[in-house]
Steps between C-alpha positions, in 0.01 A plus 500: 500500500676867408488783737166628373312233519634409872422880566162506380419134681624718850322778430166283472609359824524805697199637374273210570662596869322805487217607681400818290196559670727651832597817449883496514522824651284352834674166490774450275569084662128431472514650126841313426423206686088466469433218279769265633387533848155400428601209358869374687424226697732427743599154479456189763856526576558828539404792700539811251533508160636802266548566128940494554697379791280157518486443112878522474559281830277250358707518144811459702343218724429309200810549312645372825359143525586455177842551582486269807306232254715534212846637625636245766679711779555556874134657505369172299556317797389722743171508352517131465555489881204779574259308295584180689253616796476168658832436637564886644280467868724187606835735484400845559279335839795306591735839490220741660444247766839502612537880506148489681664293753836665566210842556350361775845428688565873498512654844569860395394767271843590447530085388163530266646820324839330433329242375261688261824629371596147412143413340535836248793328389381165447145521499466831317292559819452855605354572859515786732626747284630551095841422424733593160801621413546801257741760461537742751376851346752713615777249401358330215837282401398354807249259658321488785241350676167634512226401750144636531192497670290156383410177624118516388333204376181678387592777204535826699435632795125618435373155523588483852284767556223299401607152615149354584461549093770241438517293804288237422670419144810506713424254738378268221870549342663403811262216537629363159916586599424289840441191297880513502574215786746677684182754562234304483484478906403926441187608574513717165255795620724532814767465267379778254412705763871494631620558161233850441577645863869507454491617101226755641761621798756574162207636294417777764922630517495469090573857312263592184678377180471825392717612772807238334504728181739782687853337445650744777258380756614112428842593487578377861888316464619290785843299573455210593631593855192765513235230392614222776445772765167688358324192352634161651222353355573618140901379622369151533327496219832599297693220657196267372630600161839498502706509849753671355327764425495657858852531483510649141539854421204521284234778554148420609228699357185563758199659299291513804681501807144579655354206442774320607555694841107414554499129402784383767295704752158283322714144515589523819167537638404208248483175635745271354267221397335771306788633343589127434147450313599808213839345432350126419221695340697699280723187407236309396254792300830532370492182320114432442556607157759266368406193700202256371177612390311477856729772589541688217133507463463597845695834415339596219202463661624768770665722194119472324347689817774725556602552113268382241738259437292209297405184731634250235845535256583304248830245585667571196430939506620462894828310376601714248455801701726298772766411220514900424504586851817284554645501175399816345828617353576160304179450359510896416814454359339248231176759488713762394624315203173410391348829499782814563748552222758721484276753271265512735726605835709744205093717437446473880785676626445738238125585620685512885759707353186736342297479855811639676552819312145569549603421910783763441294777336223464815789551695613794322173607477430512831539854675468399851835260514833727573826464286637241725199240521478605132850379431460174700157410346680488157757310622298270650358453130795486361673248736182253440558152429241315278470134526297329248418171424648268759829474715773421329652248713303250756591269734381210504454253806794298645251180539318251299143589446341153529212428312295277755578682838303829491540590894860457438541714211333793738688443807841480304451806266372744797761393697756588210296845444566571811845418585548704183360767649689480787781441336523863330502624827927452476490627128413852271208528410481347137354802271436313242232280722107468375225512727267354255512230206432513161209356540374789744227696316595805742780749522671684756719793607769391763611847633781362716668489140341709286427195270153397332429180392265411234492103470335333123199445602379813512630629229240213318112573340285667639736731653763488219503432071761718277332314282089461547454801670454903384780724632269650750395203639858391604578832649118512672615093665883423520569879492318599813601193690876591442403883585360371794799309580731761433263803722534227781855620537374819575174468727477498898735202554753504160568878553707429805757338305756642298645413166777224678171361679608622857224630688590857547291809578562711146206735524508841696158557714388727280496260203394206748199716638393596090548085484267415801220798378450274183501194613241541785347644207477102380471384869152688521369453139562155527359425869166616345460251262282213573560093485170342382412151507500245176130594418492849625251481781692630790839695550777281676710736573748839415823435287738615805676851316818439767573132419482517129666826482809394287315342241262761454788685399650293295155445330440822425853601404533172289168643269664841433887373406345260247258704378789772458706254298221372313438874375921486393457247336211583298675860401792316385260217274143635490393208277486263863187753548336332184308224683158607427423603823560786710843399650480717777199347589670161442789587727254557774281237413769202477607638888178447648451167326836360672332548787155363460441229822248336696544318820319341764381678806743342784828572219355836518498508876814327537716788277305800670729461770795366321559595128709809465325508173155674464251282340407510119261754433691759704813405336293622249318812561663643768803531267314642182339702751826688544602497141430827297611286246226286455237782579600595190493188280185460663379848466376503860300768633647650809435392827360174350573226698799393265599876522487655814611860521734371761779275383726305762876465296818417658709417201 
C-alpha cells in the first residue's frame, strides 16, 4: 500500500473516532474521543482499555510468544517452567515454610528486621519499609542507598481510612494464604486483624505522595555510623542485606526520617507476636502470585476488589508477561530486530533533535527566567542524552534457566537482581544503564543524568509510522510524548538538577517565586477537575493538582514544543500540509486520540491516590484548555470552556 492510500485508510480511522455532535470548543476529549468510547469494551481480562499504550503492549505481547515459541532461548524455558503450574506449590511451600519457621523463633524486633533484610534479598520480599539503591543526587557518580516510608499491603494509605470497606475481602485472602501448613493452626481473622492493626499503625505516620515530589525535602544523607545510632531498626535491617554494609562507607539516603522516628516509637509499643504476623504475612502475599493457582487466584481475587484487576487470566498471557518481567532485555533485544531498524532510530532522533530547539526557544522566550537560569536551562538541553531503542549491552543471568522448575527460576533470578543491586553499591554508577526495556511502551526522563530514554516499543503504531501516518499526526503522538519527556527536565522535581544531573539549587527566588506562581496555577486548575465513574453516574473523586503536578507540566509543555516543530517543519515543506484535512486540526486531533481510555471503577479509585498522571480526558482538555494554539485551529470563542480567558502556562 503507498503513502496515500495508508493515509487516507488513517484518516477514515480517526474520523469514525469522532463524535461531531460535541462541540469541540466545550469538550475537545469527548469530541476526539466520542465514538470510540461508546463502543470500547473493556475486555474480561483487563481493567481499562485505550486506543495506544494497550494496542501496542498487546502487539509487543504477541510478537513476544512467538519468539519464546519459535526462537529457543533462556526465556523459552522460563516460560516452559511458568506454564508447568503443577509442580511450583511443592517447592515454593517447601521454601516459604522454612522461612515461616525460622519467623516464629525470632525473639526481637531488632532479629525480625535483620531478617526482613535477608528475605528482600532472597525472597524479593519487601516489609516494613521500601528499599533501593540509586545514585545519590548530589553525587551522582555515586550510589547510595535509599529507604522510604512503605510497608502497605493495601495500595495507599487512603484505604486504611476506610478499612471496614476492605476488611472482609481481606480476611477471605488470609483465609486462602493459611491453607499453607505451617499456618494452618492461624485463626486467619485474628490473623488478618494482626496484619491491618500494625499496617494501619504505619498508615497513620505515612507522608502524602505528593509530599515525595520535593527532592530537597528527601535529601536526608546518613553514614552509616549516624543510621546505627538514629534508626537501629533500619541498622538491622542493613545487616539483613549485607553485614558488611554497616561497616562500609556508603551513604544512606532517608526520604522520610519522620516516619521513621514515629514507627520505632509505633513498634515498640507493638506486641511482638503482632509484629511477627506482618512479616509471615508479607512473605507469603509476597509469593501468592507465582505459586499454584489456589494462591494465585486467591490474589487476584484481592487485586479485583482493590484494582479492577480481572478475577480470571489466561496461563499463557500471565506467562508471557512473567517471561518479560524477568527477561525483558533479551527478549527486547530480539523485538528490536524485528521491528526497529536503524532508519527508524536515524528519523527519531531527528524529530527529538526538532522538539529540543522548540525547548530552547521557550526558554529564550521566556521573560521571567534571569541570564543565569537562562544559561543553565540551555545547557541542560544541550547536555541531553537520548536513548532510543534499547540498551546496548545486557547482562544476562549467571544461572541456568530450567525449563520445568518455575519457583526456582524466581527465587534464583531475584536473588541475582538483587545482589546486583547491591553489588553497585562498591562501583560508579554505570551511565549508560536503562531503566526500562525495549519492550517498555513508556519513556522516561532520569534527571540524576540528564538522560531520556525512549525504548522501541513506543516508537511503534499507533503512536509512531514515518511511513502510514501524515506529518502532523507524528508530531500531534510521538512528538508530544518526547516534549513531554524533555519539559520533565524542567518541571517541579527535574528543575532542581543541573546539566551534570547534581541536584543543585540554580534558580534565584525571584525566578523560583515566578516558577511556583505558574505552577499553582496547574495545582488549582487541575484540583477542580472531576473523576467520574465508567458510566458517568456519580463523581469518584478530584484529580489531586499537587500529586500530578510534574506531569501536568510536561503535558502541557510537550503539546506546544511539538506543535512548534510541526509548524517548522511545515514552513520548510508545506506539501506535508496536503492531507486533505485541516492539519492543524489533525495535530490536535491525533493528541487527544492517543489518549482515548476507559477503565473500570476500582482502577479508577486505585490511581486517584496513586498515579502521578491525571486521567485521560484531563490529559486532554485541561491541556488544550491552556493552549492559544488550538483556540485558534479551533476558532474558539473566548471564555469557552476550551478557551478560558485565563490560561495556566509554565513552559
Amino acid at each position: 500500500m503507498n503513502k496515500s492510500l495508508k493515509n487516507e485508510s488513517f484518516m477514515a480511522t480517526t474520523l469514525e473516532m469522532l463524535d461531531t455532535t460535541v462541540n469541540p470548543c466545550e469538550d475537545f476529549y469527548h469530541f476526539a474521543c466520542g465514538s470510540w468510547l461508546k463502543n470500547a469494551v473493556i475486555p474480561e481480562d483487563k481493567n481499562t482499555i485505550d486506543t495506544s499504550f494497550s494496542v501496542v503492549a498487546s502487539n509487543a505481547d504477541e510478537m513476544v510468544q512467538n519468539i519464546i515459541q519459535m526462537q529457543p532461548s533462556d526465556a523459552t524455558n522460563f516460560y516452559l517452567s511458568c506454564m508447568n503450574e503443577k509442580s511450583i506449590n511443592a517447592k515454593g511451600i517447601h521454601l516459604l515454610t522454612t522461612h515461616l519457621e525460622h519467623i516464629d523463633q525470632l525473639d526481637t524486633a531488632a532479629k525480625l528486621f535483620e531478617y526482613a533484610g535477608r528475605l528482600v534479598v532472597d525472597m524479593s520480599t519487601e516489609a516494613f519499609f521500601d528499599f533501593y539503591v540509586a545514585p545519590d543526587p548530589k553525587n551522582t557518580s555515586c550510589n547510595a542507598i535509599v529507604i522510604t516510608q512503605g510497608g502497605l499491603s493495601l495500595p495507599s494509605v487512603e484505604y486504611y481510612e476506610n478499612l471496614n470497606q476492605y476488611r472482609g475481602i481481606f480476611n477471605q485472602y488470609v483465609a486462602k494464604l493459611t491453607r499453607i501448613p505451617t499456618l494452618t493452626s492461624l485463626n486467619a481473622s485474628h490473623f488478618a486483624a494482626r496484619v491491618l492493626g500494625v499496617e494501619k499503625k504505619f498508615a497513620n505516620i505515612t507522608l502524602p505522595s505528593a509530599s515525595l515530589r520535593d527532592p530537597w525535602a528527601i535529601y536526608n544523607k546518613f553514614t552509616m555510623k549516624q543510621i546505627q545510632n538514629a534508626y537501629p531498626l533500619i541498622a538491622s535491617y542493613l545487616y539483613g542485606v549485607q553485614e558488611k554494609l554497616l561497616s562500609s562507607d556508603i551513604p544512606v539516603i532517608i526520604e522520610t526520617p519522620s516516619f521513621f522516628q514515629q514507627q520505632e516509637v509505633v513498634l515498640n509499643s507493638t506486641s511482638l507476636h503482632d509484629i511477627k504476623a506482618y512479616l509471615r504475612f508479607r512473605l507469603v502475599d509476597s509469593q501468592a502470585y507465582v505459586l499454584g493457582a489456589f494462591f494465585r487466584k486467591a490474589k487476584e481475587k484481592l487485586s479485583n476488589k482493590l484494582e479492577g484487576e480481572p478475577l480470571t487470566k489466561d496461563r499463557v498471557k500471565h506467562c508471557v508477561h512473567i517471561v518479560q518481567d524477568y527477561l525483558g532485555d533479551e527478549l527486547g533485544q530480539i523485538y528490536m530486530d524485528n521491528v526497529f531498524s536503524d532508519k527508524a532510530k536515524a528519523s527519531t532522533l531527528a524529530l527529538i533533535n526538532d522538539i529540543e530547539y522548540s525547548m530552547r526557544l521557550v526558554l529564550r522566550n521566556s521573560s521571567w527566567l534571569d541570564a543565569s537560569a537562562l544559561s543553565i536551562g540551555l545547557e541542560k538541553i544541550d547536555k541531553i542524552r537520548n536513548f532510543i531503542g534499547g540498551p546496548a549491552n545486557i547482562t544476562t543471568p549467571p544461572f541456568n534457566i530450567s525449563a520445568v522448575d518455575f519457583y526456582d527460576n524466581l527465587i534464583n533470578y531475584g536473588r541475582w537482581y538483587m545482589n546486583k543491586s547491591i553489588d553497585s553499591l562498591y562501583h560508579p554508577v554505570d551511565k549508560a544503564a536503562w531503566d526500562m526495556s525495549a519492550l517498555t511502551v513508556n519513556a522516561y526522563n532520569d534527571p540524576m543524568s540528564n538522560t531520556i530514554v525512549f525504548p522501541a516499543a513506543i516508537l511503534q503504531p499507533p503512536l509512531y509510522d514515518a511511513e502510514a501516518f501524515p506529518v502532523a499526526v507524528n508530531y500531534g503522538r510521538i512528538g508530544t510524548i518526547m516534549g513531554h519527556e524533555l519539559v520533565h527536565g524542567f518541571d517541579d522535581e527535574g528543575r532542581n538538577f543541573d546539566a551534570q544531573g547534581q541536584l543543585k539549587d540554580w534558580w534565584s527566588s525571584v525566578v523560583e517565586e515566578s516558577f511556583e506562581e505558574k505552577t499553582q496555577c496547574l495545582v488549582d486548575q487541575y484540583s477542580a477537575f472531576p473523576i467520574v465513574s465508567e458510566n458517568g453516574d456519580k463523581i469518584l473523586g478530584y484529580v489531586n493538582g499537587e500529586l500530578t503536578l510534574g506531569e501536568n507540566i510536561a503535558d502541557n509543555g510537550g503539546l506546544k514544543l511539538a506543535y512548534m516543530a510541526y509548524q517548522r517543519a511545515k514552513a520548510m515543506d508545506p506539501s506535508i500540509a496536503n492531507i486533505g484535512y485541516n492539519d492543524d486540526k489533525l495535530y490536535f486531533i491525533a493528541f487527544a486520540q492517543s489518549w482515548c481510555e476507559k477503565r473500570v471503577d476500582a482502577y479508577s479509585s486505585l490511581l486517584l491516590n496513586t498515579d502521578p498522571h491525571s486521567p485521560a480526558q484531563w490529559r486532554v482538555n485541561g491541556v488544550v484548555s491552556n493552549s492559544k494554539e488550538f483556540a485558534s485551529a479551533f476558532q474558539c470563542p473566548e471564555d469557552s470552556t476550551m478557551n478560558p480567558k485565563k490560561k495556566c502556562i509554565v513552559w
